[in-house]
ZADO-1210 file (C-alpha; in nm, 4 decimals, padded with zeros to 6 digits):
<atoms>
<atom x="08.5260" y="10.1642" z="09.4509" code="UNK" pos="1"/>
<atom x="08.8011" y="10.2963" z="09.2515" code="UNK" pos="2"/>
<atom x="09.1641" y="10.1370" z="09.2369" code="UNK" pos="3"/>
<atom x="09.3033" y="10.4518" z="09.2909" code="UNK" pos="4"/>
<atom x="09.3677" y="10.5903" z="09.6110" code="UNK" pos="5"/>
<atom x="09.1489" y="10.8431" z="09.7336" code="UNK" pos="6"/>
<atom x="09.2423" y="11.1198" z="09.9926" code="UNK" pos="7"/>
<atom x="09.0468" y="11.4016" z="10.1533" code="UNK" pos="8"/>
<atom x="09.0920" y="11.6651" z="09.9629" code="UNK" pos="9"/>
<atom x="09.1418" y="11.9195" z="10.2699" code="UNK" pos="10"/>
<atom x="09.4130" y="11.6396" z="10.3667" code="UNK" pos="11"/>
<atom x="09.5847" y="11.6943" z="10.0760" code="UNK" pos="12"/>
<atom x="09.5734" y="12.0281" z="10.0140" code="UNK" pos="13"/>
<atom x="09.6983" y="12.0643" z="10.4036" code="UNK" pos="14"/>
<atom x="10.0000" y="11.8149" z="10.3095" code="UNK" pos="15"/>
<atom x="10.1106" y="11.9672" z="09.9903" code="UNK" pos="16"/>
<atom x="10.1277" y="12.3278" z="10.1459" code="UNK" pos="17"/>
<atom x="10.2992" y="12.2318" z="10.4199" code="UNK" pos="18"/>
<atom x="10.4924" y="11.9424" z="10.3184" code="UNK" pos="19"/>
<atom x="10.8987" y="12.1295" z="10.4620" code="UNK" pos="20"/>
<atom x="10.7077" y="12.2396" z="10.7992" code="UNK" pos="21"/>
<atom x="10.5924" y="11.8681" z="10.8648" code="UNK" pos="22"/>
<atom x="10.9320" y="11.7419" z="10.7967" code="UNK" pos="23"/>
<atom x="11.1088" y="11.9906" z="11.0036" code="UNK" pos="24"/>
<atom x="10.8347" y="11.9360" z="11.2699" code="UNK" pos="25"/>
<atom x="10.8015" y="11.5673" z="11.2645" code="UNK" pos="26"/>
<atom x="11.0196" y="11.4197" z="11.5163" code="UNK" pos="27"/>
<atom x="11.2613" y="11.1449" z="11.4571" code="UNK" pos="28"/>
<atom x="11.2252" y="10.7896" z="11.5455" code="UNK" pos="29"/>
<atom x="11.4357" y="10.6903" z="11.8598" code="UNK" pos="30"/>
<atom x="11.7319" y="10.4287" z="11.7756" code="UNK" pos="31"/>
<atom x="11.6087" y="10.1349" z="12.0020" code="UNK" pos="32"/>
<atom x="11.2645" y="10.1339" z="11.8333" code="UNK" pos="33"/>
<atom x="11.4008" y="10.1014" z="11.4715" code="UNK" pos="34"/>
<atom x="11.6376" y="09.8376" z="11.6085" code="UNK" pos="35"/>
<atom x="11.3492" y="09.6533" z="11.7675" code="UNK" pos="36"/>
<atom x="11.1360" y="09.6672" z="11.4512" code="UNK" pos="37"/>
<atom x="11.3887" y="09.5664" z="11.2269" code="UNK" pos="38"/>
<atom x="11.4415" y="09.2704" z="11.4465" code="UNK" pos="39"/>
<atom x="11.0730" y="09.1820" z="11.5510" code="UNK" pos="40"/>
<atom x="11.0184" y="09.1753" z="11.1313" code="UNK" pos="41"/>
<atom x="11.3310" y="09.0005" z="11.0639" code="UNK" pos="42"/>
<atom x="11.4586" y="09.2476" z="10.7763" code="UNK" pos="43"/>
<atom x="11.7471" y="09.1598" z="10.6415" code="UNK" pos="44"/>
<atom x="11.8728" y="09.1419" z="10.2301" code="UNK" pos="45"/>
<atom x="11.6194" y="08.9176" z="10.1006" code="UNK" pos="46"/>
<atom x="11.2820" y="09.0188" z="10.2942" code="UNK" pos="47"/>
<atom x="11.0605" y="09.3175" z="10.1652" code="UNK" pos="48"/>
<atom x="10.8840" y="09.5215" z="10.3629" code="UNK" pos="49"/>
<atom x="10.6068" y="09.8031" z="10.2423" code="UNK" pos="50"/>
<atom x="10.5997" y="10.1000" z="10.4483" code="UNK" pos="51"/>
<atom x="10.2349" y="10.2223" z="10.4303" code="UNK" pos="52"/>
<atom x="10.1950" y="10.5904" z="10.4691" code="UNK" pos="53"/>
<atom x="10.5876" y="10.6751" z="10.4294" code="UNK" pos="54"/>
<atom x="10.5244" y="11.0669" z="10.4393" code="UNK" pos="55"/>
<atom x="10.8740" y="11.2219" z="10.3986" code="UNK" pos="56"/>
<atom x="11.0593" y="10.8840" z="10.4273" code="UNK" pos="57"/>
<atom x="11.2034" y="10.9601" z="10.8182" code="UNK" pos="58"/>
<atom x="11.1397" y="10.5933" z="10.8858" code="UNK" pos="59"/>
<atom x="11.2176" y="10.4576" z="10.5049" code="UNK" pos="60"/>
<atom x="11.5851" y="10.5896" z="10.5906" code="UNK" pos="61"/>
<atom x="11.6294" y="10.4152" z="10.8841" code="UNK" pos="62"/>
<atom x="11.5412" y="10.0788" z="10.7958" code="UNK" pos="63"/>
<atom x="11.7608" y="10.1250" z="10.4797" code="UNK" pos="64"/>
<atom x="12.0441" y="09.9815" z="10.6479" code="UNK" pos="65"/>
<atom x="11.8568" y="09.6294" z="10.7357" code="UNK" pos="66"/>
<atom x="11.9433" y="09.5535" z="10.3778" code="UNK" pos="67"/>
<atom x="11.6126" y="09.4723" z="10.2819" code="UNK" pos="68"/>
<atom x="11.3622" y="09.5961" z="10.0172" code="UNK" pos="69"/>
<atom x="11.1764" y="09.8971" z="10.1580" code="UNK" pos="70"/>
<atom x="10.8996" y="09.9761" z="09.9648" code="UNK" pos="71"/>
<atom x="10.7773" y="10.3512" z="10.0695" code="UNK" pos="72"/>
<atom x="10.3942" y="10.4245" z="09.9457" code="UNK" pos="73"/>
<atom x="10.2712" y="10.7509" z="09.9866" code="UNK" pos="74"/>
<atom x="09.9340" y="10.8846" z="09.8508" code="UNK" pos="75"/>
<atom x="10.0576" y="11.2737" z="09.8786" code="UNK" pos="76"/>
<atom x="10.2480" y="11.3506" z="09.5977" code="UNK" pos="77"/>
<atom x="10.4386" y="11.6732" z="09.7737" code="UNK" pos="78"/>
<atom x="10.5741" y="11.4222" z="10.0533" code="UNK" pos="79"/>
<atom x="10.6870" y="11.1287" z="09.8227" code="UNK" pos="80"/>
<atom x="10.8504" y="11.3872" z="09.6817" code="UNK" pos="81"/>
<atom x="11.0353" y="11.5215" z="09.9751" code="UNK" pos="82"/>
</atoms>
């Protein structure tokens, strides 16, 4: 298998065209639930956490504030770029 990440191409293509209607589509992530994440993981300055599929970075935005490391990995080019 090949280190590099492979994704359907009809995936992709899908993604890359509509990369602004996801975001304005996707809904946001209620308060409590980031607060309970952040807490059940125990980020804080010091602790890294990968985010595994970041998309747009809704989420990466939200757990900015916990200080830690976010590390956002997303195989679609269009939304890492958004």
């Amino acid at each position: 298998m090949s280190p590099k990440l492979r994704i359907h191409p009809s995936a992709a293509l899908g993604f890359e065209r509509g990369v602004a209607d996801y975001e304005l589509g996707r809904p946001g992530f209620p308060a409590e639930a980031v607060r309970s994440v952040v807490e059940r993981l125990g980020l804080a300055r010091g602790r890294t956490c990968l985010e595994l599929g970041s998309g747009t970075g809704k989420l990466t935005e939200l757990l900015v504030p916990s200080a830690a490391r976010i590390i956002g990995v997303e195989p679609v080019p269009a939304m890492a770029r958004r």
